[in-house]
Backbone of each chain as ProteinMPNN parsed JSONL, in Angstrom:
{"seq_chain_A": "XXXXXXXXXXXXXXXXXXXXXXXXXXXXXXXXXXXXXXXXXXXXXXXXXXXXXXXXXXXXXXXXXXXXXXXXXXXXXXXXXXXXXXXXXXXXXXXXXXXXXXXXXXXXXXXXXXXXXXXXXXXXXXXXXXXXXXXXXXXXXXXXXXXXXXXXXXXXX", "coords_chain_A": {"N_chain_A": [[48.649, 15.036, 8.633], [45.458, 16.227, 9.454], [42.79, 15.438, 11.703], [39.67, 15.145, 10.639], [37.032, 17.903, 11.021], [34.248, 17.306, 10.517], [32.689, 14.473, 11.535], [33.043, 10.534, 10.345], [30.123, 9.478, 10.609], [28.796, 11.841, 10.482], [28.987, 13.136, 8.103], [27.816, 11.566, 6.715], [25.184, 11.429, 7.173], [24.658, 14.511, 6.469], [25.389, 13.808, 3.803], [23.358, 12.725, 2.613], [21.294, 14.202, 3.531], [21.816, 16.787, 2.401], [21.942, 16.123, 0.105], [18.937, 15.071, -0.618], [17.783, 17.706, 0.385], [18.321, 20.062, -0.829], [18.195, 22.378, -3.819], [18.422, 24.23, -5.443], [22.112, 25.828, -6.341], [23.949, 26.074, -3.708], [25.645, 29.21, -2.24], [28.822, 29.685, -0.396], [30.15, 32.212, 0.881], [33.506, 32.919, 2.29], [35.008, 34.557, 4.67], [38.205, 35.047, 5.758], [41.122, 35.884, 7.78], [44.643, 35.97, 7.035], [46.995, 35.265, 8.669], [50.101, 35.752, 8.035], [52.591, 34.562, 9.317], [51.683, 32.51, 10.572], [51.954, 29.212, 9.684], [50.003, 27.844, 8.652], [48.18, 25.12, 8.027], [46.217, 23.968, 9.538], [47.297, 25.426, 11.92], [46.655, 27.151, 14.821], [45.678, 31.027, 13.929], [47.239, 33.59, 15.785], [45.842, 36.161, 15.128], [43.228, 35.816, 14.169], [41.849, 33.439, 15.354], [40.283, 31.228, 14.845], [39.678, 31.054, 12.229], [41.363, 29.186, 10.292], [40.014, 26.779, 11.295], [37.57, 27.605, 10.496], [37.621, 27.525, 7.363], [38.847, 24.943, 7.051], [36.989, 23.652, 7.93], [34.447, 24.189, 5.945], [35.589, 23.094, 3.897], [35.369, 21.062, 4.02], [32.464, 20.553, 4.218], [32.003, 21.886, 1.558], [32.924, 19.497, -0.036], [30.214, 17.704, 0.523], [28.701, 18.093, -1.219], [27.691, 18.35, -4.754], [26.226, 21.404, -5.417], [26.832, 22.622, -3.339], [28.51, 25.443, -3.535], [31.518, 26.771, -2.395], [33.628, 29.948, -1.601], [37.06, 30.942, -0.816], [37.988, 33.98, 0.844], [40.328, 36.535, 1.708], [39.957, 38.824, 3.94], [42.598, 40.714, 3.77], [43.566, 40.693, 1.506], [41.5, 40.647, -0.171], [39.993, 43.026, -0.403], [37.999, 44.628, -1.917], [35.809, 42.421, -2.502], [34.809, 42.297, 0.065], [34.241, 44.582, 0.618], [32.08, 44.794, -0.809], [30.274, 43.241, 0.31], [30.006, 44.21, 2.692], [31.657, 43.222, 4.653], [33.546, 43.22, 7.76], [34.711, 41.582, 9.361], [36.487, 38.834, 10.682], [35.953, 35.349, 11.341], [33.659, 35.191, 8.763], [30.625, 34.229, 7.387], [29.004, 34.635, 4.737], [26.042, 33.624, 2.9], [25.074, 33.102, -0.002], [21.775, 33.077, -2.398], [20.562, 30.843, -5.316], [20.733, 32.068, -7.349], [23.093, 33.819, -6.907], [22.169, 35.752, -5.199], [22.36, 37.991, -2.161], [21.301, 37.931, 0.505], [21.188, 39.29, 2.898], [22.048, 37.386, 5.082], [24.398, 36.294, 7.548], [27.034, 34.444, 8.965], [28.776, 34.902, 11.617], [31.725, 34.108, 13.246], [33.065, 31.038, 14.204], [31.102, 28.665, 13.273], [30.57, 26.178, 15.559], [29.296, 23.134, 17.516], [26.106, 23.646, 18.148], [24.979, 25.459, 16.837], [26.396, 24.678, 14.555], [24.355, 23.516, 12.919], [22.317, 24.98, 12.616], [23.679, 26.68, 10.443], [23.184, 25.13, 8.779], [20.902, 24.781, 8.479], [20.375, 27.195, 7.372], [21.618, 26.924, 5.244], [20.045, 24.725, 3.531], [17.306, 26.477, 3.71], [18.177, 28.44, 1.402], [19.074, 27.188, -0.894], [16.429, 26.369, -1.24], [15.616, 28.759, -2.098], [13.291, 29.332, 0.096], [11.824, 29.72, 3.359], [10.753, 28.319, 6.379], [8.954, 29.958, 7.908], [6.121, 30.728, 9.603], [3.11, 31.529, 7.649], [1.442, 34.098, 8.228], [3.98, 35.268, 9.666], [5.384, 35.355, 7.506], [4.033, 37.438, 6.074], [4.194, 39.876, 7.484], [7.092, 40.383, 7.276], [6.63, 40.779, 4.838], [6.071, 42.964, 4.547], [7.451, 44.833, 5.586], [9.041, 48.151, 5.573], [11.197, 49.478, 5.886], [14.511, 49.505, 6.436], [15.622, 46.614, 8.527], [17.827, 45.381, 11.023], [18.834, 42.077, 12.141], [20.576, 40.884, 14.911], [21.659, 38.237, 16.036], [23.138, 37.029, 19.161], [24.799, 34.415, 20.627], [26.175, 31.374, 21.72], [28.902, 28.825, 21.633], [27.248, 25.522, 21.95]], "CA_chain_A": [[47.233, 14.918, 8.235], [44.616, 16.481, 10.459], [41.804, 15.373, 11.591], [38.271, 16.195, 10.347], [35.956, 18.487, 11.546], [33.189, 16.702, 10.58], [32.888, 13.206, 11.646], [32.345, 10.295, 9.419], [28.684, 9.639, 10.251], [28.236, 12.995, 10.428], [29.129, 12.924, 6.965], [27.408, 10.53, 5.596], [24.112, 12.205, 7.698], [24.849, 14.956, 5.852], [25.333, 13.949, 2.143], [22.118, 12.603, 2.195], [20.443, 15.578, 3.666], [22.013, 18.232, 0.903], [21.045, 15.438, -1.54], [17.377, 15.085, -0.187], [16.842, 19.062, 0.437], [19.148, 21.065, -1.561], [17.865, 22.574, -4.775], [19.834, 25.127, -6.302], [23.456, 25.999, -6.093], [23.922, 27.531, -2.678], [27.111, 29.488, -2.541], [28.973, 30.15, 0.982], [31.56, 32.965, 0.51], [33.596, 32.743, 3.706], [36.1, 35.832, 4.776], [39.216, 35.046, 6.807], [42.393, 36.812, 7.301], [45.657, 34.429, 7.057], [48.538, 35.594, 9.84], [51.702, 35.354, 7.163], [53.833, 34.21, 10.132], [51.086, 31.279, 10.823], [52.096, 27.529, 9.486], [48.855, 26.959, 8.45], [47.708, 23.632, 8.227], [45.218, 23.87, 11.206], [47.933, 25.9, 13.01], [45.844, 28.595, 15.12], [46.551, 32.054, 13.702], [46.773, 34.838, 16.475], [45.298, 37.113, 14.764], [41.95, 34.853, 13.99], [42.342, 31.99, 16.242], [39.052, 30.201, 14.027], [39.428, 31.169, 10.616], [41.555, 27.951, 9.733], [39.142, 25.89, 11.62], [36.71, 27.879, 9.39], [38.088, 27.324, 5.905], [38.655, 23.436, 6.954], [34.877, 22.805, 8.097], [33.892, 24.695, 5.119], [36.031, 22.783, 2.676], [34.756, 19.468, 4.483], [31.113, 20.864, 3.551], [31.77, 21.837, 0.642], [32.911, 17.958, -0.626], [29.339, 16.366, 0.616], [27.432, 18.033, -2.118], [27.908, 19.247, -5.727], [25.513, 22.129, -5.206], [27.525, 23.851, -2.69], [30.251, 26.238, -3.484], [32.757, 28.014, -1.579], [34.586, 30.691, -1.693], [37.483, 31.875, 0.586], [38.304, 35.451, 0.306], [41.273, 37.033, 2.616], [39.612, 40.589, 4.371], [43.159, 42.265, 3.618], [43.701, 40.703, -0.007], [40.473, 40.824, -1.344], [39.072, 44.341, -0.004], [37.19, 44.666, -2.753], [34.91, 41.664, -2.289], [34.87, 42.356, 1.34], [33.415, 45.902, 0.677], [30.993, 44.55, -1.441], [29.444, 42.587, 1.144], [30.125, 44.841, 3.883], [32.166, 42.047, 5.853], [34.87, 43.808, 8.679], [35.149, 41.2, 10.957], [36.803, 37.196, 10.539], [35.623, 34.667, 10.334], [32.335, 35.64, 8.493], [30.156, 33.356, 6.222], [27.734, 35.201, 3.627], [25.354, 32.997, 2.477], [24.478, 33.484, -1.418], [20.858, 31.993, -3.212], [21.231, 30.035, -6.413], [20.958, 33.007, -8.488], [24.349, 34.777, -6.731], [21.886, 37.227, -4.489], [22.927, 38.501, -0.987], [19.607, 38.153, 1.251], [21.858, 39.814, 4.182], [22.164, 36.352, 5.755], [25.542, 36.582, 8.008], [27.149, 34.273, 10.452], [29.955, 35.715, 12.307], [32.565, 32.895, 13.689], [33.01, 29.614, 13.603], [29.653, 27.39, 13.773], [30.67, 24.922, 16.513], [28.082, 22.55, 18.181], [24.663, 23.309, 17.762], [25.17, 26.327, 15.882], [26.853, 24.286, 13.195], [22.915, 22.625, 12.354], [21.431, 26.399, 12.293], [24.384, 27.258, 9.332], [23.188, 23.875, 8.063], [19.106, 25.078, 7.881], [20.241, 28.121, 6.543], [21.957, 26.973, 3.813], [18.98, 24.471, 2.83], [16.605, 27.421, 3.248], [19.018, 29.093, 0.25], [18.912, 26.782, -1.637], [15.13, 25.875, -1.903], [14.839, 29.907, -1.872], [12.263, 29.523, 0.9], [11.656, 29.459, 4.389], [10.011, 27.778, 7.2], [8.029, 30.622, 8.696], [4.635, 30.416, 9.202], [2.853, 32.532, 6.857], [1.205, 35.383, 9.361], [4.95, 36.031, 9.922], [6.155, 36.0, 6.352], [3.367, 38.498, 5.63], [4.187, 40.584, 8.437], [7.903, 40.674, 6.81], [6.957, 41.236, 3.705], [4.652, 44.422, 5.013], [7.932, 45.67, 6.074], [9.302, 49.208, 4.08], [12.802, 49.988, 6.7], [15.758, 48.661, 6.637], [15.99, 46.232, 9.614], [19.32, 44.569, 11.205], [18.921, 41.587, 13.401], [21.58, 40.231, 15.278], [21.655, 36.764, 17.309], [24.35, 36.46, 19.805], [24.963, 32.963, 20.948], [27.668, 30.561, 22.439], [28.56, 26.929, 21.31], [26.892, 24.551, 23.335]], "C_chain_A": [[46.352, 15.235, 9.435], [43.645, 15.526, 10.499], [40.313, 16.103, 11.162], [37.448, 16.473, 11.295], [34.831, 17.6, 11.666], [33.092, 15.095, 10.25], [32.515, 12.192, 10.798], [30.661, 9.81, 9.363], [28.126, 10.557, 10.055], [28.079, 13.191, 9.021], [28.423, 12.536, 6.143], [25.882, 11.116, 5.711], [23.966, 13.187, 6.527], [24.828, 15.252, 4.206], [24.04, 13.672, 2.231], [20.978, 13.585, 2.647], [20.513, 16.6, 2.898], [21.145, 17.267, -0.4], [19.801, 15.502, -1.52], [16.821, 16.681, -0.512], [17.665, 20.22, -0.508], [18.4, 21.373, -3.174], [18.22, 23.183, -6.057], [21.178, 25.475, -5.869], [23.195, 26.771, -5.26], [25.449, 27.903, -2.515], [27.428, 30.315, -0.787], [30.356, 31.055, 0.314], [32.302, 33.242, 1.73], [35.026, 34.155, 3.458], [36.799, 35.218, 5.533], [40.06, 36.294, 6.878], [43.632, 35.672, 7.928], [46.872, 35.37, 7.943], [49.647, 34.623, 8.802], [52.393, 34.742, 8.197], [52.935, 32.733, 10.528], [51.692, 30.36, 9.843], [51.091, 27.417, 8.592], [48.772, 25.516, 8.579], [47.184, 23.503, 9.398], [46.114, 24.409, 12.232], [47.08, 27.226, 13.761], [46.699, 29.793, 14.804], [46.269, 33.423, 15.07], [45.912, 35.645, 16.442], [43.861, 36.699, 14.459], [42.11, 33.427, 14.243], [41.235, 30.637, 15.594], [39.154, 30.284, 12.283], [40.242, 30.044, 9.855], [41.044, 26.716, 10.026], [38.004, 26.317, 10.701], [36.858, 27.273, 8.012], [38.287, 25.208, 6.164], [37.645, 23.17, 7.161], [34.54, 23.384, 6.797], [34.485, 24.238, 3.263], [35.371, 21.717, 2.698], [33.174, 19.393, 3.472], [31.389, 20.947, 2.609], [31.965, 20.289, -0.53], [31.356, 17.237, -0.572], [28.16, 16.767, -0.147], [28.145, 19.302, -3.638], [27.704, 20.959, -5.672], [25.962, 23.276, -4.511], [28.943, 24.334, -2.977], [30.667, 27.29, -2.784], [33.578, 28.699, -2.316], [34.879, 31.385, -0.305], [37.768, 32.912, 0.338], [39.159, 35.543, 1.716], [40.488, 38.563, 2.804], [41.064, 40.945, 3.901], [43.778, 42.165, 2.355], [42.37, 40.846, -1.22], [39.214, 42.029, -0.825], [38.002, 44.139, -0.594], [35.597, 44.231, -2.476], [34.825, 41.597, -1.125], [33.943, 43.404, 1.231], [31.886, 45.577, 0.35], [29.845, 43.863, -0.718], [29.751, 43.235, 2.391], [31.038, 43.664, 5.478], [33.874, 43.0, 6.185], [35.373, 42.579, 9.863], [35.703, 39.567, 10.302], [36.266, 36.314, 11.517], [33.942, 35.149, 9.746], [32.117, 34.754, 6.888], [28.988, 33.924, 5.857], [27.424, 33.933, 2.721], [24.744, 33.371, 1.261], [23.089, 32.93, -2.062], [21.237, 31.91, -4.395], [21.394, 30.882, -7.325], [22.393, 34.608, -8.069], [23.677, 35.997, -5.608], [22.153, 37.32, -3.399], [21.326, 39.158, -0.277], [20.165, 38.932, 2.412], [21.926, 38.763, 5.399], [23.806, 36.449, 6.414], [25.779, 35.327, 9.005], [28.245, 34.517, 10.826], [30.651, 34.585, 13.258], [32.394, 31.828, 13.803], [31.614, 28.502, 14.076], [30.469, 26.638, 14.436], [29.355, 24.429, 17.098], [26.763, 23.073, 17.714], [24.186, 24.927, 16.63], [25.286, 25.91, 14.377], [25.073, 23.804, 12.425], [22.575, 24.271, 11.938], [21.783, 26.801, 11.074], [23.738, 25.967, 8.37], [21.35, 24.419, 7.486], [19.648, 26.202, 7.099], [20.396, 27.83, 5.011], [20.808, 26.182, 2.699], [17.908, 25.305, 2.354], [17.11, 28.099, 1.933], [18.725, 28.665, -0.963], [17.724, 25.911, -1.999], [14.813, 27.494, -2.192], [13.396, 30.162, -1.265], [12.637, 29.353, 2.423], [10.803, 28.871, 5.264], [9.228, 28.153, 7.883], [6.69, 30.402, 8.141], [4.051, 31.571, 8.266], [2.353, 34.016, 7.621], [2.625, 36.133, 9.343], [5.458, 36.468, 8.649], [5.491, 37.415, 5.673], [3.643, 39.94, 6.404], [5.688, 41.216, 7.366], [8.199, 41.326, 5.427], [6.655, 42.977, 3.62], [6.225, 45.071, 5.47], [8.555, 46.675, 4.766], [10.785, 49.881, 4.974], [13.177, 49.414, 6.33], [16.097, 47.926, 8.409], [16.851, 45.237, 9.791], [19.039, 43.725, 12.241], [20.204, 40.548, 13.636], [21.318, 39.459, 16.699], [22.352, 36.631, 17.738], [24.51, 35.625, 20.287], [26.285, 32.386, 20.849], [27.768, 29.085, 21.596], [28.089, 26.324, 22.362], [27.101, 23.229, 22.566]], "O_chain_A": [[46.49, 14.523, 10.43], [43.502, 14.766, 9.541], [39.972, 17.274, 11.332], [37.094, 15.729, 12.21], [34.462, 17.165, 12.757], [33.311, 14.551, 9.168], [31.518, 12.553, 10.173], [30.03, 9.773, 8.307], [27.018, 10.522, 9.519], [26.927, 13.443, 8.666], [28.299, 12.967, 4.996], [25.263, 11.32, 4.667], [23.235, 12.841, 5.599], [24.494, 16.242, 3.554], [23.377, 14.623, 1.817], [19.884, 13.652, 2.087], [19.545, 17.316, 2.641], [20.303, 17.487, -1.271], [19.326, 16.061, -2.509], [15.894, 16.982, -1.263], [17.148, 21.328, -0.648], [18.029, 20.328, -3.709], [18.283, 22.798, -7.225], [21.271, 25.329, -4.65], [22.558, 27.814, -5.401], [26.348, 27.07, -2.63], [26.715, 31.111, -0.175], [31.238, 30.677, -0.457], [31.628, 33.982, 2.447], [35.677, 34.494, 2.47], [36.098, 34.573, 6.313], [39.876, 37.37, 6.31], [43.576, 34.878, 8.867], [47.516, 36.213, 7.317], [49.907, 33.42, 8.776], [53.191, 34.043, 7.573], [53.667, 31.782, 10.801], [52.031, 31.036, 8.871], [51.386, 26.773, 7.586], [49.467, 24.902, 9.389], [47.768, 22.882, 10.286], [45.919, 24.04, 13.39], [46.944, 28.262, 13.109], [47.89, 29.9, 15.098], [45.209, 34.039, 15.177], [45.21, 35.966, 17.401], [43.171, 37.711, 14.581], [42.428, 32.514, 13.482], [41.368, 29.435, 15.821], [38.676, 29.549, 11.42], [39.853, 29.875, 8.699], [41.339, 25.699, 9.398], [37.438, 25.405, 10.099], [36.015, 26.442, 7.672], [37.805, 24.397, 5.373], [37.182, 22.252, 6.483], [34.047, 22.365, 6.311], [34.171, 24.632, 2.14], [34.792, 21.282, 1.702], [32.838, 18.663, 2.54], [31.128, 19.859, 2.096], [31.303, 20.095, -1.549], [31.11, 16.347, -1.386], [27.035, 16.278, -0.055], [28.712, 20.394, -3.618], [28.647, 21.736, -5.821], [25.732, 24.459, -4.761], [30.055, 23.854, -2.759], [30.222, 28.43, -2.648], [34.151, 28.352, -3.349], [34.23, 31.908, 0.601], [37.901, 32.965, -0.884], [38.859, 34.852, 2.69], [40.455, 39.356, 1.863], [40.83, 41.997, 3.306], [44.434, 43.104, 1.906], [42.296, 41.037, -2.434], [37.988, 41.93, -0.863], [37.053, 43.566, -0.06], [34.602, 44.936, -2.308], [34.699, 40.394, -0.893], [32.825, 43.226, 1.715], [30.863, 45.916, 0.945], [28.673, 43.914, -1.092], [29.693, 42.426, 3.317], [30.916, 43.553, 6.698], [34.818, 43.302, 5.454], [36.115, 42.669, 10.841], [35.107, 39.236, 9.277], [36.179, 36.765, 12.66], [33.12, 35.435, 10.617], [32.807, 34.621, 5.878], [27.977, 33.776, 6.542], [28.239, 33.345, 2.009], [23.739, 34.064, 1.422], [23.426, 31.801, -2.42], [22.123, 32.66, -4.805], [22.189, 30.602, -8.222], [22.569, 35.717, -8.574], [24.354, 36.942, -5.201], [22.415, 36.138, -3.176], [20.633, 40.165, -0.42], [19.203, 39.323, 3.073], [21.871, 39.167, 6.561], [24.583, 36.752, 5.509], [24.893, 35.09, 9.826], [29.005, 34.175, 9.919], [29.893, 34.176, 14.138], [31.28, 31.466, 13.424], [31.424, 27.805, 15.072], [31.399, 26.309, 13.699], [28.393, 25.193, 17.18], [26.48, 22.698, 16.577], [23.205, 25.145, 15.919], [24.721, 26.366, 13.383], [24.957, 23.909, 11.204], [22.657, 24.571, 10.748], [20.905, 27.253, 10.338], [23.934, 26.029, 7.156], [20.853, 24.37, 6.36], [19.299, 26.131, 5.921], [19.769, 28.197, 4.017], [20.577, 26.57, 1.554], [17.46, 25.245, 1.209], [16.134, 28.362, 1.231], [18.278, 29.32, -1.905], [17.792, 24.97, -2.791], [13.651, 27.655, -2.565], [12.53, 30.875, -1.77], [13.73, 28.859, 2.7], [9.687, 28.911, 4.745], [8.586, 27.372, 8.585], [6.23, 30.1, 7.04], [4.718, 32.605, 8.233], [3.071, 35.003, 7.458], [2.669, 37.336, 9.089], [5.904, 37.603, 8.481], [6.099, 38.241, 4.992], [3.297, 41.004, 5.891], [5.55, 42.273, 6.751], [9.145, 41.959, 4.96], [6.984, 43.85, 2.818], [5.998, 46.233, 5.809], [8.623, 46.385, 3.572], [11.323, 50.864, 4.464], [12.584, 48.527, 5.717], [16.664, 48.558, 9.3], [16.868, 44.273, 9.026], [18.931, 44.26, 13.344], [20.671, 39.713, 12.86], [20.978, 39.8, 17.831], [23.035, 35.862, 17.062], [24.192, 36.143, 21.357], [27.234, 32.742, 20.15], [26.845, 28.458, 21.077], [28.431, 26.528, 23.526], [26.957, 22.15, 23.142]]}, "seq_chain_B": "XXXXXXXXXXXXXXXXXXXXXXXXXXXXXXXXXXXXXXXXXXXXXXXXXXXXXXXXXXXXX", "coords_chain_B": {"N_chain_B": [[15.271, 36.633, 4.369], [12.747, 36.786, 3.525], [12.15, 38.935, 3.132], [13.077, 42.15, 1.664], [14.173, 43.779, 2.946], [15.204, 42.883, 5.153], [17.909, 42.097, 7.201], [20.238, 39.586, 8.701], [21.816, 38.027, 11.293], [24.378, 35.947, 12.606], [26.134, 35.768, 15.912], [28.865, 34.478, 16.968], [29.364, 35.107, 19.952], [31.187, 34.342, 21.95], [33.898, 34.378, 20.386], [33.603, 37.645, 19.702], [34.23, 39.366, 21.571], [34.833, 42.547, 22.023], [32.032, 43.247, 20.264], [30.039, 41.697, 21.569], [30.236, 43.54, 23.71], [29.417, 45.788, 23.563], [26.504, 44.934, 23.182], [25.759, 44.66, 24.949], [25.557, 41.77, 26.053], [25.13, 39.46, 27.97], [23.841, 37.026, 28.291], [22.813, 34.338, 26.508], [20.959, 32.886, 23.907], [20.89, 36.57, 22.6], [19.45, 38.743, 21.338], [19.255, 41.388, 19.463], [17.574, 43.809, 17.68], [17.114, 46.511, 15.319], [16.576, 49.67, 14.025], [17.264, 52.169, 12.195], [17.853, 54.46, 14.409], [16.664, 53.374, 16.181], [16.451, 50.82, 18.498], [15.754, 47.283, 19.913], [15.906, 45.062, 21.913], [16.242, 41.741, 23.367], [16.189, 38.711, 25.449], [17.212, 35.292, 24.946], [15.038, 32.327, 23.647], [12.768, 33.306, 21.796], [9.507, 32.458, 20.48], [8.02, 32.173, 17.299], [6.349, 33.881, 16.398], [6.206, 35.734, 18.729], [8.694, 36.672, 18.488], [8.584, 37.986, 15.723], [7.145, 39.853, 16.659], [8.228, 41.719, 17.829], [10.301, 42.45, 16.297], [8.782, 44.41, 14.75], [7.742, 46.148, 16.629], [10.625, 47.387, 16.54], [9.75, 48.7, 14.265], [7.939, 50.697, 14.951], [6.266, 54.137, 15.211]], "CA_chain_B": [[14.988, 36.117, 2.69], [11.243, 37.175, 3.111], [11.966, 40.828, 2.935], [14.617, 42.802, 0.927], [14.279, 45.226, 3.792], [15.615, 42.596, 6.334], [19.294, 41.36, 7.058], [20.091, 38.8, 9.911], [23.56, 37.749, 11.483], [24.325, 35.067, 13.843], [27.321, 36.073, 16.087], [29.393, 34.157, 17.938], [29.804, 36.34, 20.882], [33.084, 34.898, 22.514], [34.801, 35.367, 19.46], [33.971, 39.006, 19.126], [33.751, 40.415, 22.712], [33.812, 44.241, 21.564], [30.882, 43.606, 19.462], [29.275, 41.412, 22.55], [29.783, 44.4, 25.076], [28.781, 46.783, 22.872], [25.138, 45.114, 23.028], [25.45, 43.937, 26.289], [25.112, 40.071, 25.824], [25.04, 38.898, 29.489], [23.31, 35.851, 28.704], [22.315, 34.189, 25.08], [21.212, 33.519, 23.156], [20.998, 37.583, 22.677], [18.68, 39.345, 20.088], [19.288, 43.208, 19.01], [17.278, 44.343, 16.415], [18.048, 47.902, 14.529], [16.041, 50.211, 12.76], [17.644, 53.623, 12.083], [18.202, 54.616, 15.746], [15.935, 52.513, 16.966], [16.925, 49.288, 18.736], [14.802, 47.077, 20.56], [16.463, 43.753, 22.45], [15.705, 40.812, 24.625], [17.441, 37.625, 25.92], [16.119, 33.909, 25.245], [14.377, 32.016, 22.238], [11.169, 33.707, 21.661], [8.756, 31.628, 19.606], [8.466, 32.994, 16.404], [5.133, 35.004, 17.264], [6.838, 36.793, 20.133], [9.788, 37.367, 18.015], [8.225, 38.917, 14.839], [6.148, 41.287, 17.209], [9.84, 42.27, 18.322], [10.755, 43.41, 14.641], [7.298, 44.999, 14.446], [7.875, 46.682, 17.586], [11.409, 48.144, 16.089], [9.316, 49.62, 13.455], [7.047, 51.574, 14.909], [6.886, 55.57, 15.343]], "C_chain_B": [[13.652, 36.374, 2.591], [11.325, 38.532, 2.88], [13.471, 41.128, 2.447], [15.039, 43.768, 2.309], [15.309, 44.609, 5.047], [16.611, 41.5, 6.604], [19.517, 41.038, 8.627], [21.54, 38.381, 10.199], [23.053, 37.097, 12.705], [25.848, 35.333, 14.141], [27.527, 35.04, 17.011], [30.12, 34.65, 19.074], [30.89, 35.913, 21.759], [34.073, 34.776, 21.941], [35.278, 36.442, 19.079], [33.426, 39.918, 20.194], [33.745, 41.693, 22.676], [32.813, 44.118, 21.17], [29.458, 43.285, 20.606], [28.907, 42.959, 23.375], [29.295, 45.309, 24.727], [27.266, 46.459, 22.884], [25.251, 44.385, 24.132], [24.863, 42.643, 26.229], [25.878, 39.947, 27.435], [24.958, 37.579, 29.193], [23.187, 35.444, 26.77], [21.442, 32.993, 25.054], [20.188, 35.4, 23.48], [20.166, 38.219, 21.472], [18.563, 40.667, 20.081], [18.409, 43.138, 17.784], [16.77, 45.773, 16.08], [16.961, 48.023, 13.442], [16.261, 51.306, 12.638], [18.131, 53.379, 13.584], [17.741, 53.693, 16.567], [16.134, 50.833, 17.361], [16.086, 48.646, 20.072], [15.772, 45.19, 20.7], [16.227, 42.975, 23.265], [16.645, 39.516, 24.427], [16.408, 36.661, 25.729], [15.592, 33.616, 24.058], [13.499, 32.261, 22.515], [10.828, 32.387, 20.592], [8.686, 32.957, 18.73], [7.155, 34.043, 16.362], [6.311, 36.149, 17.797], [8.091, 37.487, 19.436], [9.682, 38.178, 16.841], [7.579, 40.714, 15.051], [7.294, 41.988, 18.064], [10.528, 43.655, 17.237], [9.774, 44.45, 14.753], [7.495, 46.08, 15.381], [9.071, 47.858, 17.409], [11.015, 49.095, 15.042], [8.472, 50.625, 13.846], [7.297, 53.152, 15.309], [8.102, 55.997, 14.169]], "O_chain_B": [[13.214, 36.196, 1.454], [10.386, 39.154, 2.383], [14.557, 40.608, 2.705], [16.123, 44.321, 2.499], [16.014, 45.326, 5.757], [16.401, 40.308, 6.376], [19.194, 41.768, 9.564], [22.376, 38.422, 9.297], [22.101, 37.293, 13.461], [26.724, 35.255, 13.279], [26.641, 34.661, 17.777], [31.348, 34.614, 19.148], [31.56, 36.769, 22.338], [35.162, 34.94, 22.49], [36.348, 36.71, 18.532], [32.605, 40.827, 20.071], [32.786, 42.25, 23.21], [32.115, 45.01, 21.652], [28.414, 43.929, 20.713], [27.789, 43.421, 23.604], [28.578, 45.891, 25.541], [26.536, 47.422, 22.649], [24.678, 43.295, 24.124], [23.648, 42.507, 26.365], [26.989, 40.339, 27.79], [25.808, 36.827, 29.668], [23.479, 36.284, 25.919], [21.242, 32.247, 26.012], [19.218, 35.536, 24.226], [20.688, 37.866, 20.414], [17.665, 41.143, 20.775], [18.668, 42.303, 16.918], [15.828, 46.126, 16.79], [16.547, 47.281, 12.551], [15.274, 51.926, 13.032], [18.688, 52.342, 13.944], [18.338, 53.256, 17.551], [15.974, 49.878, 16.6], [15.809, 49.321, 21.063], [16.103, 44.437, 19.784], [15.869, 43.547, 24.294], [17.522, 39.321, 23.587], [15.225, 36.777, 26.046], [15.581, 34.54, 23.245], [13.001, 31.684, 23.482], [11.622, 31.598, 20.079], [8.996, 34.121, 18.985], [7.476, 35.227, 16.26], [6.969, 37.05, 17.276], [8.465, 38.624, 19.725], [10.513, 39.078, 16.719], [7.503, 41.792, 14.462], [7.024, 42.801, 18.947], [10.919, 44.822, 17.275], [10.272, 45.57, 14.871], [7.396, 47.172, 14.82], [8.887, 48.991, 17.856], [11.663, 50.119, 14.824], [8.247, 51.504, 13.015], [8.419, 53.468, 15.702], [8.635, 57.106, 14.208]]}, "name": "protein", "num_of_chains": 2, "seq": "XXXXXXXXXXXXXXXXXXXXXXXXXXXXXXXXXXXXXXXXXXXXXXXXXXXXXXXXXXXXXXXXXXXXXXXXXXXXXXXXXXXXXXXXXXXXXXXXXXXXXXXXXXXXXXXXXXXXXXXXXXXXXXXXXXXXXXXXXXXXXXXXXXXXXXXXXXXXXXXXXXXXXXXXXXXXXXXXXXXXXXXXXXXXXXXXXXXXXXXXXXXXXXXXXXXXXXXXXX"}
């Protein structure tokens, strides 16, 4: 029996924050890829040394609220749904709103430390289908007519 | 989620050091942002001002 990821006050923090802010079904679709020769059961796989630390924090989450559902998908069994969301890399968590849509929300390996809270606003943002920007900026965003890609690189702290 | 036009990723850059060196993350947090050819980057939490006029900045020309 492992231990959990997420601790039990953290937990308990937690349920009552999805319960408080959550609104519609937010759906996390998480990509791994499983090393056949790995153990599993929290054994690190070579080949994605986080993606079973992924899939266990992300099962944890998914217990502390109806609202949220997971899905794991394997990159080299479920191409398909890999293509479809353009996901090449493990561990990667696409963030869905309540009506199944794909805002291009991404986070790319395993939330640890203070990261893990950021995956935590996102997903509330999802599921109120709003955000916290001030309006000046949301207008600015909406004014946009490209296609623009931003990417945040950041460490656990 | 305010714009259809605009898709966001949070990387964990010492998970996926090709993708780091490829945008030269020295320091983080690290912010690239991509518009056609055009890429426009800086190091550090901007306030969200400073960081919209970033995007804005990738659009222009």
């Amino acid at each position: 029996m492992r231990m959990p990821l997420i601790q039990e006050k953290d937990r308990e923090y937690l349920k009552k924050l999805f319960a408080d802010e959550f609104k519609g079904d937010v759906q996390v679709l998480l990509f791994t890829r499983q090393d056949e020769k790995a153990g599993g059961d929290g054994e690190p796989s070579g080949d994605c040394p986080y993606c079973q630390a992924a899939v266990d924090l992300t099962r944890e989450m998914e217990g502390l609220s109806d609202k949220l559902k997971v899905e794991v998908h394997d990159l080299n069994k479920d191409g398909a749904e890999a293509a479809k969301y353009g996901v090449d890399k493990v561990p990667t968590f696409v963030i869905l709103d309540p009506k199944g849509h794909d805002h291009g929300v991404r986070f790319y390996g395993l939330p640890a430390g203070m990261e893990f809270s950021v995956l935590i606003a996102d997903l509330m943002d999802m599921s109120k289908e709003q955000t916290r920007l001030a309006e000046p900026t949301k207008d600015s965003l909406k004014g946009i007519d490209k296609d623009v890609n931003i990417e945040v690189f950041v460490t656990p702290t | 989620m305010e714009s259809e036009k605009v898709k966001s990723s949070v990387v964990e850059a010492s998970e996926f050091p090709e993708w780091s060196q490829e945008n030269d993350v020295y320091a983080v947090p690290k912010v690239v942002i991509r518009q056609g050819d055009k890429k426009v980057e800086f190091e550090g939490a901007y306030p969200e001002k400073m960081f919209i006029q970033q995007v804005m900045k990738a659009l222009e020309g």
